[in-house]
PATILUM-976016 format. One record per residue (C-alpha): x, y, z; residue in one letter. Coordinates in steps of 0.5 Angstrom, whole numbers, padded with zeros to 4 digits, always signed. Each point is the difference from the previous one (the first is absolute). Layout:
XYZa/...
//
This chain:
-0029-0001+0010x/+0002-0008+0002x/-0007-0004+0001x/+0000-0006+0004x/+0001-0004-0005x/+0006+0002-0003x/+0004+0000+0007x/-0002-0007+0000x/+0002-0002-0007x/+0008+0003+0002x/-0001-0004+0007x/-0002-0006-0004x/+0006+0001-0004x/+0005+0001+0006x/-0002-0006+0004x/-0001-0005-0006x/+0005+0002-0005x/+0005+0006+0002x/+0002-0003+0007x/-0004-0006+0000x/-0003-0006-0004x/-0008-0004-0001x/+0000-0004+0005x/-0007-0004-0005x/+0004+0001-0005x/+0008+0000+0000x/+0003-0006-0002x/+0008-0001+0002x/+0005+0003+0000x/-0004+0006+0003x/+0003+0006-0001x/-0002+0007+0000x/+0002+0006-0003x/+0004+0003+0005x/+0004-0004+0005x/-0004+0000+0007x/+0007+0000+0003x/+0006+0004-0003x/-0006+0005-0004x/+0004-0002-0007x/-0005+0000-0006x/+0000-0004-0005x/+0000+0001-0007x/-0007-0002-0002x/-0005-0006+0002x/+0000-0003-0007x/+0004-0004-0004x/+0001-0005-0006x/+0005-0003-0002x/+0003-0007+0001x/+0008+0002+0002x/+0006-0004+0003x/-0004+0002+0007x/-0007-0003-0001x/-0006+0002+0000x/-0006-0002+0004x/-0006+0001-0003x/+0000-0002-0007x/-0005+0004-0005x/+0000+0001-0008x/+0001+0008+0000x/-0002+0002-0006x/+0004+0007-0001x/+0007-0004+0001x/+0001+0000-0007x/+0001+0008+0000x/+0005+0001+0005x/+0006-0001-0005x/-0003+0006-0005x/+0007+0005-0002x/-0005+0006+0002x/-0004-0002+0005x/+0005+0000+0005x/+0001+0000+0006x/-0007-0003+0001x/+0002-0003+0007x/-0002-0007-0002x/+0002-0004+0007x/+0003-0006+0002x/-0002-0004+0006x/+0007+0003+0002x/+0000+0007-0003x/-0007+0001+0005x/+0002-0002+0006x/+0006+0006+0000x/+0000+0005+0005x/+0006+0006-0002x/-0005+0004-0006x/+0000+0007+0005x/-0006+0002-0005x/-0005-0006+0002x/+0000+0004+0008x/-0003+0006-0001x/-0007-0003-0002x/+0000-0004+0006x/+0002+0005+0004x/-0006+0005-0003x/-0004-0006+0002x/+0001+0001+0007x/+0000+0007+0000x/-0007+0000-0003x/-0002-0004+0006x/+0002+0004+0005x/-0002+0006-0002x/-0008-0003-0001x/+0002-0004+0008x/+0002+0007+0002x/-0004+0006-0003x/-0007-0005-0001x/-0002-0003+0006x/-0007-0002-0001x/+0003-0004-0006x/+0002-0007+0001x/+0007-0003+0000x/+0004-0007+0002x/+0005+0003+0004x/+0001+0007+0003x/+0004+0006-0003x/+0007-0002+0003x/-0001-0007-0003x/+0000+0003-0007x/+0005+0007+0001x/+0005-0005+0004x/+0000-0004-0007x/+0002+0004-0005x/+0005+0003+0005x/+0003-0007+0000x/-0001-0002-0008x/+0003+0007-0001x/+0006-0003+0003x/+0002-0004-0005x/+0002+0005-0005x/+0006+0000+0001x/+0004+0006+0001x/+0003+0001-0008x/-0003+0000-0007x/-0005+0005-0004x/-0006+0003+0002x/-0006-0005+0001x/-0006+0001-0004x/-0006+0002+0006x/+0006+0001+0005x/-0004+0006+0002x/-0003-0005+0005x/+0007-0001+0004x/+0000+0008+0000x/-0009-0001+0003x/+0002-0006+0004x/+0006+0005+0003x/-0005+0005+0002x/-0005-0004+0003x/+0005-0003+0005x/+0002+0006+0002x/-0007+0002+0002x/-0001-0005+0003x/+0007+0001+0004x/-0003+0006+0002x/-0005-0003+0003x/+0003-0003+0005x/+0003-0007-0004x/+0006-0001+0001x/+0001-0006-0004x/-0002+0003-0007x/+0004+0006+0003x/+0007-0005-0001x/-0003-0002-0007x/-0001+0007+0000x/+0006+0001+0000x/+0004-0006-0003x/-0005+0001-0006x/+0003+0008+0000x/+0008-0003+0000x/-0002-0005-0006x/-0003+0005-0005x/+0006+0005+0002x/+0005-0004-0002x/-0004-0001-0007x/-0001+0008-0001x/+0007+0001+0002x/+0002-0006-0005x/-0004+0004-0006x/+0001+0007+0002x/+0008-0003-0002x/-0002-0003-0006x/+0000+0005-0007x/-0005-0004-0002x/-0004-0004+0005x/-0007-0001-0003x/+0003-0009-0004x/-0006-0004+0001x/+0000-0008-0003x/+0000+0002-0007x/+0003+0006-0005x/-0007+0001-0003x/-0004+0002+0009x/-0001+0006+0003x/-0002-0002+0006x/+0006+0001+0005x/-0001+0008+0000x/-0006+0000+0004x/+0003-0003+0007x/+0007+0004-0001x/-0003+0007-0001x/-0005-0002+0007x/+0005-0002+0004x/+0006+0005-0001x/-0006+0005+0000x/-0001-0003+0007x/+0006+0001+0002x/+0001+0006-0002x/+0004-0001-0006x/-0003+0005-0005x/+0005+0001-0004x/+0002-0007-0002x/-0007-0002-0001x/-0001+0005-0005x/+0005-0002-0005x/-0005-0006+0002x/-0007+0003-0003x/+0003+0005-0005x/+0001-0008-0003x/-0006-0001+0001x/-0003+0006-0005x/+0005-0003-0005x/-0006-0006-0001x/-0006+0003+0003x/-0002+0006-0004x/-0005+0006-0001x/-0004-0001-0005x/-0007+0003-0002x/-0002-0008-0002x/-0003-0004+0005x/+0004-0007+0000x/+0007+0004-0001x/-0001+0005+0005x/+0004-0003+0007x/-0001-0007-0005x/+0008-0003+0001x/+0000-0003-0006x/+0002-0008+0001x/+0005-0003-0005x/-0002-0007+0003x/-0004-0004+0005x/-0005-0003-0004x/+0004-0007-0001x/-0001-0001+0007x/-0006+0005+0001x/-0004+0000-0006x/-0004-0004-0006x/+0000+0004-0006x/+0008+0000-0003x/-0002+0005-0004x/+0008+0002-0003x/+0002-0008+0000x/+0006-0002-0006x/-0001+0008-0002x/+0006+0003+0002x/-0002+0005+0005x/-0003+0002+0006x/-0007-0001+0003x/-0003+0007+0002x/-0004-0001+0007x/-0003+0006+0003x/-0002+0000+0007x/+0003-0006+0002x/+0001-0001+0008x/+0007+0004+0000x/-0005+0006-0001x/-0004-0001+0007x/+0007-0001+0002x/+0005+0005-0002x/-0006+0005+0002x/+0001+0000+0007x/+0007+0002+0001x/-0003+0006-0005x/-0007+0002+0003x/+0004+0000+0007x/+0006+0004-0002x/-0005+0005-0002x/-0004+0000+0007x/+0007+0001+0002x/+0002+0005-0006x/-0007+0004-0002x/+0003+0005-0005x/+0002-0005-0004x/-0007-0002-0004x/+0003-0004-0005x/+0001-0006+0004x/-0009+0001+0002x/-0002+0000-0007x/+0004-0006-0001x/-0001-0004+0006x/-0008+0002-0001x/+0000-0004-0007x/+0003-0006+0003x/-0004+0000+0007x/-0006+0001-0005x/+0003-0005-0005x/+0000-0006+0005x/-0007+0000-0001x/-0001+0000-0007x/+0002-0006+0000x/-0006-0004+0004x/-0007-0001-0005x/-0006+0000+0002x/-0001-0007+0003x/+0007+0002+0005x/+0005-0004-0005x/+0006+0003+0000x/+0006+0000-0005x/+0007+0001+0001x/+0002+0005-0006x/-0004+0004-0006x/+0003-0003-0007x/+0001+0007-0003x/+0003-0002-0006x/-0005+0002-0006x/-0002-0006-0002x/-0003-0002+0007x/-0001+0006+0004x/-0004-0004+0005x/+0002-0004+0006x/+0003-0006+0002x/-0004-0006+0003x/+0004-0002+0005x/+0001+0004+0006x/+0007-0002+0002x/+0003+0004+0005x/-0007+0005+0000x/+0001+0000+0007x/+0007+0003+0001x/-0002+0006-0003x/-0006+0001+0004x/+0003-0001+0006x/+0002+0007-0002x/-0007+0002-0001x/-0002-0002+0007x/+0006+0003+0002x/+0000+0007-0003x/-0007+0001-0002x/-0003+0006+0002x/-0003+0007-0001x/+0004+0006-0002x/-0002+0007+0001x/+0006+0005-0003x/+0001+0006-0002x/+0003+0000-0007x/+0004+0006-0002x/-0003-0001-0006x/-0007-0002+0000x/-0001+0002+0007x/-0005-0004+0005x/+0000-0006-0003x/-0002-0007+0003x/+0003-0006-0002x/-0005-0007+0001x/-0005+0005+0004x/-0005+0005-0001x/-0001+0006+0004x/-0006+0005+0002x/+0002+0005-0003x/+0001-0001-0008x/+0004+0002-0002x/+0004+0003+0006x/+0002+0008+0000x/+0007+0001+0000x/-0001+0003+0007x/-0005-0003+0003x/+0001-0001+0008x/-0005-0006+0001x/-0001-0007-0005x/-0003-0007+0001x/+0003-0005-0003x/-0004-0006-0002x/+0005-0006-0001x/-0001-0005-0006x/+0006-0005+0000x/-0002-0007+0000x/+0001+0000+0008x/-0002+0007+0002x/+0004-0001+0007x/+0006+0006-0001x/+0001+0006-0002x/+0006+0005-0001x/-0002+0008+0001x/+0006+0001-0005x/-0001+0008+0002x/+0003-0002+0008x/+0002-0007-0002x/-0004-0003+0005x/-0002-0007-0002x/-0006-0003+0003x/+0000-0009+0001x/-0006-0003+0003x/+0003-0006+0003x/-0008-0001+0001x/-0006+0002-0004x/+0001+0003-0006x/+0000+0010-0001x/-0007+0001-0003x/+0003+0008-0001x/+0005+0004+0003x/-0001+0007+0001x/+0006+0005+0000x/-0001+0007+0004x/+0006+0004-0003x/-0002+0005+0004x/-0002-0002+0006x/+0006-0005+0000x/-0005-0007+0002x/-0002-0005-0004x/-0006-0005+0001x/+0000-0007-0002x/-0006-0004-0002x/+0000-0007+0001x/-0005-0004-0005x/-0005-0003+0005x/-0003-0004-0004x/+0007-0004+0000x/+0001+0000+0007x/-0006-0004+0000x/-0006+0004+0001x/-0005+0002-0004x/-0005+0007+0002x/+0003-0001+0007x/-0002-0007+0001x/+0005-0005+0002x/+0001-0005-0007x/+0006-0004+0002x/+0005+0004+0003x/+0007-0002-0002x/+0004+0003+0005x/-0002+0005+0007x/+0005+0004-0001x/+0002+0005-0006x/+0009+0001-0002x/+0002+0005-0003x/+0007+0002-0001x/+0003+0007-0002x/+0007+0000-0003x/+0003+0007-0003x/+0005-0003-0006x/+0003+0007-0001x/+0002+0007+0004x/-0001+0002-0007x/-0006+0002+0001x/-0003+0005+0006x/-0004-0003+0005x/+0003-0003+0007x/-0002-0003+0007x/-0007-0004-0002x/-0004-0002+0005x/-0006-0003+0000x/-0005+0004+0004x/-0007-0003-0001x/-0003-0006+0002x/+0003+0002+0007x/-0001-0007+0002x/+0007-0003-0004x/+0006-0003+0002x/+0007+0001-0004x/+0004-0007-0001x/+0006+0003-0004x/+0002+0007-0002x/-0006+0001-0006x/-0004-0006+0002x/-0007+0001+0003x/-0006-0004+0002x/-0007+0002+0002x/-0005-0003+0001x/-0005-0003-0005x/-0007+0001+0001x/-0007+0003-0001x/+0001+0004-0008x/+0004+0005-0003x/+0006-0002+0002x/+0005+0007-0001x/+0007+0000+0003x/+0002+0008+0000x/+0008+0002+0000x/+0002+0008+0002x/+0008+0002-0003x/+0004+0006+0001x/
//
C-alpha cells in the first residue's frame, strides 16, 4: 500500500527533476530530465567530462579514471553531449511507470494527496510513450505501454473522448510493432549480444494482439536461459554474461578469460512476466510457474535487511555472495510489482498447492469443495484461482483471504481492513473511500463463466470486471457468484 510520504517523493521527483528543476537551487543551463515540450528524455542528468562541446560545471570526478578499463565496458560514462541525447528508447519506459504509478495512487486512493489529478499524470505517460517510435527490439518494462493502453481504454469507456483518440492512436503504434516482430524469425535483439531484455515486451504484445503463435517461438526462447532448477538462484535466475561494468562493483572474472556467472539479475524480473502471463493464459503448461515463481520470489532475495539492494547474486564459487552495487535492481522489480501474487493451483502432480500463499486447509484434499487462500507475496493484492483461471487484482487495498466455494460456485474476497485504514472498525486514516477490485478470466481453459459480483449490492461496475463499493464501517468482503 502507498503511504503519504511515498507519493510526495515520486511528486518531488516529477516536478523538480522529471518535468521540472529547483528553483532555490538549479543553476543555468536549467534543464530537466524530460523536455516539458517535445516529452523526449534525455539520457541522464550527469556528466563529466570536458569534450569539444563544454561543460558548465566543473568538478573533480574521482571514478574517471575507471571509464577506460577493457572489461568494465559499456560503463556509460557521459559527456556533456552524450547526456543531453534523446534517441535511447529504453531510457522511456521508467518515466513512463512513473507516471503510471502516479496515476493509479490520484485514481484508486483518493484520501492520499497528490500534486495534480489522475489525468495529469495517465496523459503523460500517453505522450512519453509516444516517443518510441515504431521499430527496434522489445523495451525493458515496455510492459507499461501495454498498462497505459488499458488504462486509457478505461477511462475512454467512461466517457473520455480524448484518452479515447490516445487510445487508439496508442493501439495503431503497438500494432505496427507486433506486426514487425511477428515478421521477424528472431525478433527478441537488444542493445547488446550478451541481453535478454527484448522478450519480454515482444511476447506481450503479440499475446495482445492475439498472435499466439508467433509469440511462442518467443517464450520457448526464453526457457532456453530461464530454467528449473531445484537451487533457488538457478531456478528462473537467467543467467547474466554481463552487466557488471556498467552495473556492478565487483569484477570478479576481470583478465581470467571467461565469463562472469550472475544469477538473478534484473533480466530474471523481467523475462518472468511474459512467463507467469503466458501460464494464466495457458495453465496446463506448469513448467512455465515453477519458473516464474523462482524469479518472482528471487527479485526479493536480492534486497538485505536494511532495504539496500543488489543488482545480481555472484555464483561463482569463489564469491557466492552478492554484489554491492544495485545497478539496474529496479528494472527487475518492476516485474515483481507487475506479477506479484498468490497462486492456488491444482498440480497434476502434487495436487492442491499454494504458491506464495497459505491455505486453510493443509494440506488441501484432492477433492475438496471449499479452501481459503491466505495470500503471502510481498504486496498481497492478487490472486490467481488457477482451478477457474479467475485472477483477483485489488486496485485498492490489499485480499486478507480469498475463499472458493467449488461447489457452490462463490467465492468470497476479504479485504485487509487494517490497510484500508481501519483498525477494529475505527477510522485510523483512511487511504481512500472506495474499494476497486478487478476480475479477469485469463483462460477458458479452465470452467467457470459469467462472474458477477453479488454482495455488497451497493457497488457500481466501471469496466467489464471492474468493481467499486464502498469502504466503511469493517470486515469489508466482496462476494462474486460463477455459472
Amino acid at each position: 500500500m502507498p503511504t503519504q510520504h511515498q507519493v510526495a517523493r515520486v511528486d518531488d521527483y516529477i516536478r523538480f527533476t522529471l518535468l521540472g528543476v529547483k528553483p532555490d537551487i538549479a543553476q543555468e543551463p536549467l534543464r530537466s530530465l524530460q523536455d516539458p515540450e517535445t516529452y523526449e528524455v534525455r539520457m541522464t542528468m550527469y556528466y563529466y567530462m570536458n569534450d569539444q562541446y563544454g561543460v558548465h560545471f566543473d568538478y573533480n570526478y574521482t571514478e574517471g579514471d575507471k571509464c577506460t578499463i577493457g572489461y568494465a565496458t559499456p560503463n556509460w560514462c557521459m559527456t556533456e553531449n552524450m547526456a543531453n541525447a534523446t534517441y535511447r528508447a529504453f531510457n522511456y519506459p521508467h518515466q513512463v511507470a512513473t507516471y503510471y504509478a502516479m496515476y493509479r495512487v490520484a485514481k484508486y486512493h483518493s484520501n492520499l494527496q497528490t500534486i495534480r489529478e489522475y489525468g495529469f499524470y495517465l496523459d503523460m505517460a500517453y505522450k512519453t510513450t509516444l516517443k518510441i517510435g515504431r521499430g527496434g527490439p522489445g523495451l525493458m518494462d515496455g510492459t507499461v505501454f501495454r498498462e497505459v493502453l488499458i488504462a486509457l481504454k478505461l477511462e475512454a469507456s467512461l466517457g473520455n473522448d480524448t484518452f479515447a483518440e490516445y487510445a487508439a492512436l496508442l493501439e495503431d503504434k503497438m500494432h505496427a510493432r507486433a506486426t514487425n516482430w511477428a515478421k521477424q524469425p528472431y525478433p527478441y535483439g537488444s542493445e547488446f549480444a550478451f541481453d535478454s531484455t527484448g522478450q519480454e515486451e515482444v511476447v506481450i504484445w503479440l499475446s495482445y494482439f492475439g498472435m499466439y503463435e508467433d509469440a511462442n517461438k518467443t517464450v520457448n526462447h526464453i526457457l532456453s536461459y530461464m530454467r528449473a532448477s531445484a537451487t533457488w538462484a538457478y531456478n528462473g535466475g537467467a543467467r547474466s554474461l554481463g552487466d557488471l561494468g556498467n552495473n556492478g562493483k565487483w569484477f570478479v572474472t576481470a583478465d581470467a578469460g571467461f565469463s562472469p556467472r550472475g544469477l538473478m539479475h534484473y533480466r530474471s524480473g523481467l523475462n518472468m512476466i511474459p512467463l507467469i502471463e503466458w501460464y494464466r493464459t495457458f495453465p496446463d503448461e506448469f513448467l512455465l510457474l515453477e519458473i516464474a515463481m523462482g524469479a518472482m520470489a528471487g527479485q526479493m532475495s536480492n534486497i538485505n535487511r536494511r532495504g539496500e539492494t543488489s543488482m545480481m547474486f555472484h555464483a561463482l564459487p569463489y564469491v557466492l555472495d552478492h554484489d554491492p552495487h544495485s545497478g539496474d535492481y529496479g528494472l527487475g522489480f518492476f516485474g515483481h510489482s507487475l506479477e506479484s501474487a498468490a497462486y492456488f493451483v491444482n498440480h497434476p502432480t502434487f495436487g492442491p498447492v499454494c504458491y506464495l500463499c497459505d491455505t486453510a486447509p493443509f494440506p488441501v484434499p484432492t477433492n475438496s469443495t471449499l479452501v481459503t487462500i491466505f495470500p503471502r507475496d510481498s504486496y498481497r493484492a492478487r490472486v490467481f484461482v488457477e482451478p477457474l483461471a479467475y485472477y483477483f487484482v485489488a486496485q485498492s487495498g490489499t485480499i486478507a483471504n480469498v475463499v472458493v466455494d467449488f461447489k457452490a460456485k462463490s467465492i468470497a474476497v476479504q479485504f485487509d481492513d487494517a490497510a484500508a485504514g481501519y483498525e477494529g472498525g475505527s477510522v485510523r486514516e483512511k487511504l481512500f473511500t472506495h474499494f476497486h477490485v478487478q476480475v479477469s478470466k485469463e483462460s477458458f481453459l479452465r470452467p467457470g463463466r459469467n462472474l458477477r459480483l453479488v454482495s455488497p449490492r451497493e457497488h457500481q461496475v466501471l469496466a467489464p470486471g471492474l468493481y467499486k463499493f464502498l469502504a466503511r464501517g469493517a470486515n469489508h468482503v466482496a462476494t462474486f457468484a460463477y455459472d
